[in-house]
C-alpha positions in Angstrom: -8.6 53.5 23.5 -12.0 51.6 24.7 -10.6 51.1 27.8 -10.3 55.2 28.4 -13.5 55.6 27.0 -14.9 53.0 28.9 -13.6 53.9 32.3 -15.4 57.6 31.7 -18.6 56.1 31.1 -18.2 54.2 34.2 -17.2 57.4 36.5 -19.2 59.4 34.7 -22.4 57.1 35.8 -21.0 56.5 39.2 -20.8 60.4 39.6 -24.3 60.5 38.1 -25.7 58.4 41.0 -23.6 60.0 43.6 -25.2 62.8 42.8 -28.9 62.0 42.7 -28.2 59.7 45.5 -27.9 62.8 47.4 -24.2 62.0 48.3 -22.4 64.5 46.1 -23.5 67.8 46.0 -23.5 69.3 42.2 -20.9 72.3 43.3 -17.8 69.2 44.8 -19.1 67.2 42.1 -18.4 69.9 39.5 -14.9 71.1 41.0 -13.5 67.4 40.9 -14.5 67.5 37.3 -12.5 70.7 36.8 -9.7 69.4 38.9 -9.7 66.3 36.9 -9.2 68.3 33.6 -7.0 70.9 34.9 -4.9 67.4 35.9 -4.6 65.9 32.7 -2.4 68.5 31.3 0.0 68.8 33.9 3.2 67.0 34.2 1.9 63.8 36.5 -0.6 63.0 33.6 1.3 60.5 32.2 2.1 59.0 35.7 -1.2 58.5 36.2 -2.4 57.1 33.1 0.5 54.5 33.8 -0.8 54.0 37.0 -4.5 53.4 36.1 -3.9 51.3 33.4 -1.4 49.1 35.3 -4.4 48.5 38.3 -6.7 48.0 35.3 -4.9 45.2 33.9 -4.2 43.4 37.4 -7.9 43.4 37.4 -8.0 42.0 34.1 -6.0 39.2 35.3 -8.4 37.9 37.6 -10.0 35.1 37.2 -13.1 34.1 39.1 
């Protein structure tokens, strides 16, 4: 569960800069939020949760 909640604070931050940065504009960076939510209750939710959390722990496997 810290993981999820991590990995929103991270996007959230990144999307934060993107968009002060000048990079995102507020009206993209608000539809990819929506699009985002709209995603999570579909059918490939659960596909894509595997998905994330597989690339998360190959990354946890690293070792520097």
């Amino acid at each position: 569960m810290s993981l999820r909640i991590s990995l929103v604070l991270l996007l959230g931050i990144v999307l934060v800069v993107l968009i002060r940065g000048g990079s995102l504009k507020a009206g993209p960076a608000v539809v990819s939020v929506l699009f985002g939510f709209f995603l999570a209750s579909t059918s490939m939710a659960p596909e894509i949760n595997r998905l994330v959390s597989s690339v998360v722990g190959m990354i946890g496997q690293i070792r520097f």
